[in-house]
C-alpha positions in Angstrom: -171.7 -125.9 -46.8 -173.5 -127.2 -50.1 -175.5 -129.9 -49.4 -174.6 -132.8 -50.9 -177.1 -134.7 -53.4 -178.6 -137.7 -52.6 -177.2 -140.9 -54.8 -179.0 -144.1 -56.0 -177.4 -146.8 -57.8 -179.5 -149.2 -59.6 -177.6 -153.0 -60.7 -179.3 -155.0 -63.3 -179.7 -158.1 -64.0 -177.4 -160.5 -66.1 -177.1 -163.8 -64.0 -173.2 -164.3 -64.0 -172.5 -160.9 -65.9 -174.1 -159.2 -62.7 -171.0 -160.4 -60.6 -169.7 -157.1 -62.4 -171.8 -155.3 -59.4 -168.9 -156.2 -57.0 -166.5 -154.0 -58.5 -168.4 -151.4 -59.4 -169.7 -151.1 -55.5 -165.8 -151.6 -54.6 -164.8 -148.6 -57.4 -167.6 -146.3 -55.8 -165.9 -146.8 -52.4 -162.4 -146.2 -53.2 -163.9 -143.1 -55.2 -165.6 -142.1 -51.7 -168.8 -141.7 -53.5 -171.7 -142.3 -51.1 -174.6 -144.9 -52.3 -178.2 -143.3 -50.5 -180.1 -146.1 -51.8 -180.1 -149.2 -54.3 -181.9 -150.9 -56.3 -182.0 -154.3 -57.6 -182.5 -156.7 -60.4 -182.2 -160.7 -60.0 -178.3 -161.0 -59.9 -178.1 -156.9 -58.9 -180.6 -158.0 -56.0 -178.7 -160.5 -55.0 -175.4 -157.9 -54.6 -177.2 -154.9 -54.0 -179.1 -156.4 -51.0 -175.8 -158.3 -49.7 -174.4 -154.6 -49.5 -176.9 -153.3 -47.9 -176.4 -155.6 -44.8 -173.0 -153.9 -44.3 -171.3 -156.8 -46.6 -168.6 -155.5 -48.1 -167.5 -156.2 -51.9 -164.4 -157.8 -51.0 -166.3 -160.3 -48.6 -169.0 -160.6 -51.3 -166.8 -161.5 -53.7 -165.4 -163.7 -51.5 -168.7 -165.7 -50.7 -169.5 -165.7 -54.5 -165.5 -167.5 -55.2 -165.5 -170.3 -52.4 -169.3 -171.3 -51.6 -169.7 -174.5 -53.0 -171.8 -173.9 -55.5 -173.4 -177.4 -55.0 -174.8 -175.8 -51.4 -176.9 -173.4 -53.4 -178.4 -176.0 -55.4 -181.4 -178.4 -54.6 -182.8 -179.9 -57.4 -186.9 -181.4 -57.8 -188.8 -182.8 -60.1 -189.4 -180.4 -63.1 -192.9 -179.0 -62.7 -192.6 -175.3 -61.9 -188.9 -175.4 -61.8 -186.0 -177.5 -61.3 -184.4 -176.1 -58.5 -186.4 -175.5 -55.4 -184.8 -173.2 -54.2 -185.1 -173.8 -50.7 -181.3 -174.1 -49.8 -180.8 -171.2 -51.1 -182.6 -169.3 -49.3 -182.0 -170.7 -45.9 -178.2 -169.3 -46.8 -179.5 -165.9 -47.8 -181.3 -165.8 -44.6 -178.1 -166.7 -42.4 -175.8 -164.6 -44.6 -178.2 -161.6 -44.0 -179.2 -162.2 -40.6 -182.5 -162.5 -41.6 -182.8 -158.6 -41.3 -185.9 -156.9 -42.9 -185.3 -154.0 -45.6 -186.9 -151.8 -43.4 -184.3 -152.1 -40.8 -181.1 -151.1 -43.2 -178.8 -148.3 -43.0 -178.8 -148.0 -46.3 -182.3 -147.8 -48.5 -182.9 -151.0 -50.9 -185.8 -151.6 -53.4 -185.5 -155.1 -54.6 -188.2 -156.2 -58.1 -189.5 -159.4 -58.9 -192.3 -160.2 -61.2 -195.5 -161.0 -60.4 -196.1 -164.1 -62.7 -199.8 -163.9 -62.6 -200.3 -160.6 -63.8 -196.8 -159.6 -65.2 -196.6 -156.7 -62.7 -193.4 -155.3 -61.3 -193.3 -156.1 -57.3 -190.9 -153.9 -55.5 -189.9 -155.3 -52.2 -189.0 -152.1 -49.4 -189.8 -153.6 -46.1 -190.5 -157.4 -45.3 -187.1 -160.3 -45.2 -184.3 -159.5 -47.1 -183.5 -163.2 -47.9 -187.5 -163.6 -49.4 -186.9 -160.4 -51.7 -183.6 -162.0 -53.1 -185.0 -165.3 -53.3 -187.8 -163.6 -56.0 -185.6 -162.1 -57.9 -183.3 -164.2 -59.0 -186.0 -166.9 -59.7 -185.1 -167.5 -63.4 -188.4 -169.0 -64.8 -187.9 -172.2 -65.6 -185.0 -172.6 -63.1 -186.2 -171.8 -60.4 -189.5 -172.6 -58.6 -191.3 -169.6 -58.3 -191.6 -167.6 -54.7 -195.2 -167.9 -53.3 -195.6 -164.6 -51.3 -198.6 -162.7 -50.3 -200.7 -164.2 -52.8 -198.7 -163.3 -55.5 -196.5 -166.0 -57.4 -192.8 -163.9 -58.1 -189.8 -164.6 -60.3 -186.8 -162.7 -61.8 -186.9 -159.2 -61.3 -185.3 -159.0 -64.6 -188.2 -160.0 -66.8 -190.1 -156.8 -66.2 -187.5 -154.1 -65.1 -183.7 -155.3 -66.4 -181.8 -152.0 -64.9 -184.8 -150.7 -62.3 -183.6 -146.7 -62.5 -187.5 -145.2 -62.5 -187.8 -146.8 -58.9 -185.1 -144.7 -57.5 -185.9 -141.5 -59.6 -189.3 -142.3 -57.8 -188.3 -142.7 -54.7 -186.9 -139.0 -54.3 -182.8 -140.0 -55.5 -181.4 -136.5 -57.0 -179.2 -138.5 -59.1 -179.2 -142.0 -60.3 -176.1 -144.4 -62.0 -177.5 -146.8 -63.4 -175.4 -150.3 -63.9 -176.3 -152.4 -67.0 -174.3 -155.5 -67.8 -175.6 -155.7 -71.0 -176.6 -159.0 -72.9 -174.6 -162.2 -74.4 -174.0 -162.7 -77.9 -175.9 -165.6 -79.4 -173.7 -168.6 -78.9 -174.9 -170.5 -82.3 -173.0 -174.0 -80.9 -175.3 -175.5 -78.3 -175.0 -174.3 -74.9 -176.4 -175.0 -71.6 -180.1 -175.1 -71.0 -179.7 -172.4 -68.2 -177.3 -170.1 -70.9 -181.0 -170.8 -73.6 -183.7 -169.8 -70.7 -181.3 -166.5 -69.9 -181.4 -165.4 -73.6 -184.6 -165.8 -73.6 -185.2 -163.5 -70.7 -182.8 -161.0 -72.0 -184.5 -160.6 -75.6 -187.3 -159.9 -73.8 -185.9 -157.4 -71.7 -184.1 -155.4 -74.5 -187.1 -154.7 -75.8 -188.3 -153.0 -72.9 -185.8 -151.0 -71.2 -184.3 -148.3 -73.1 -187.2 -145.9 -72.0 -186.0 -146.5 -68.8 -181.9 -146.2 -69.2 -182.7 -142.9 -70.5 -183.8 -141.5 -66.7 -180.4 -142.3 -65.2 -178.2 -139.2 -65.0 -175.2 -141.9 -65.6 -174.7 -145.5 -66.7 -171.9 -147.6 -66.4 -172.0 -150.6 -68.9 -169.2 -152.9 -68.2 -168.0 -154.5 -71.8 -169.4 -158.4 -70.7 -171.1 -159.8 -73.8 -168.5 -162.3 -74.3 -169.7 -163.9 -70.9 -172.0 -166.4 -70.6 -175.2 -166.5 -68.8 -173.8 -169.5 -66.7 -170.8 -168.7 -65.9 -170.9 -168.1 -62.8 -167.6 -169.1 -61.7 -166.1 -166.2 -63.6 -165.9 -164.2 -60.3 -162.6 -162.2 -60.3 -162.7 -161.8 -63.9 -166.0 -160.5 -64.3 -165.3 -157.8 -60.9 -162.8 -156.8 -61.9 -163.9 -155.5 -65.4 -166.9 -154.2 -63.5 -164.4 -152.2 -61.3 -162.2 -150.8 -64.6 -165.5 -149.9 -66.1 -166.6 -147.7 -63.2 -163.2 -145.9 -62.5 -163.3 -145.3 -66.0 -166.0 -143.2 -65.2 -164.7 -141.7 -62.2 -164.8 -137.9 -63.6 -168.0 -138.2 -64.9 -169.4 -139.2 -61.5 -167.8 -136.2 -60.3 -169.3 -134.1 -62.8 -172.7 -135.1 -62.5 -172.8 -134.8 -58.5 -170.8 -131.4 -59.1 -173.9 -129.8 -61.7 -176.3 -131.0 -59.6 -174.7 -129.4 -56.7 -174.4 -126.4 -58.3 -178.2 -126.1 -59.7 
């Protein structure tokens, strides 16, 4: 009997596009296509690490449709962000069990930024609920994550759709998940929507070097979505699930070559 290749799956970041990740995690399932590792970007952190923990998509989806979204939120005053953050990540913690990385079935990388230097951190052992908690800090939004002497934010900055980690880290084949960008909204929008365009020009700018390693990528068509929108739940699943069973005998074909090499 072949042996079968080893699989990573790396979700990018998008803030409210990311909840794409759900379905794509739910499409690999039904597809009985087995994820050896995953890696994470701010809103693919958040999901990737979630699954990880032995969460299913269905109860992630779930969490993401009927937690207040008022219990995620504490706001302070705005000097290195406006949300502390705090509440946040006492729910990550209980949601996770406050398991460490290390301790997983399943391997997870999970990037953040290092704002002092503008290097890529990537968390493999220490809390689960800390490594989320840096990634998704959207500068400006959130206050950054003091760790180790280092002062993190959103994974996303420096590595939109992290694919090199997982090539690195000894995956035979890696799907990479990118949920693209939002067109300009030229009416005004929310703040959050202005600070998440931001971050995305930047990021286009830097990652097609690193889209080209993946040996597949599944872009969901989001651009219509806004940054914000988080309560777009179902909607933007869903589309993440059609995407990746869209895709279905591609995945096949890719795991098939490499099997046959």
């Amino acid at each position: 009997m072949e042996e079968r290749p080893t699989i990573g799956l790396a979700l990018g970041s998008g803030a409210a596009r990311g909840l794409a990740h759900i379905g794509v995690l739910k499409a690999l399932e039904e597809m009985g296509v087995e994820i050896d590792m995953i890696s994470g970007s701010s809103a693919g952190a958040l999901i990737g690490g979630l699954y990880c923990t032995g969460i299913s998509p269905k109860m992630i989806q779930d969490l993401a449709t009927h937690i207040d979204k008022k219990m995620w939120v504490d706001f302070t005053m705005p000097k290195t962000g406006i949300i502390k953050g705090e509440r946040i990540q006492e729910i990550l913690k209980l949601i996770t069990g406050d398991r460490k990385i290390e301790e997983l079935d399943k391997k997870l990388a999970i990037v953040a930024t290092d704002l002092k230097n503008g290097e890529e951190v990537i968390f493999t052992e220490g809390p689960i609920y800390t490594a989320i908690r840096a990634s998704i800090s959207i500068p400006g939004v959130f206050e950054p994550v003091e760790y180790k002497g280092r002062v993190l934010v959103d994974g996303g900055v420096v590595d939109r759709v992290p694919i090199s980690i997982l090539k690195n880290m000894g995956m035979d084949i890696v799907i990479g998940v990118d949920v693209g960008f939002s067109k300009y909204q030229s009416k005004v929008i929310h703040m959050l929507d202005i600070i998440l365009q931001s971050i995305d020009i930047m990021a286009k700018q830097i990652m097609e070097a690193d889209l080209a390693l993946a040996d597949l990528i599944i872009a969901p068509p989001l651009s219509y979505v806004e940054p914000s929108k988080f309560e777009l739940v179902e909607e933007c699943a869903k589309i993440g699930y059609k995407a990746t069973m869209a895709k279905k005998d591609k995945i096949f074909e890719v795991i098939d070559n490499y099997t046959k090499k």
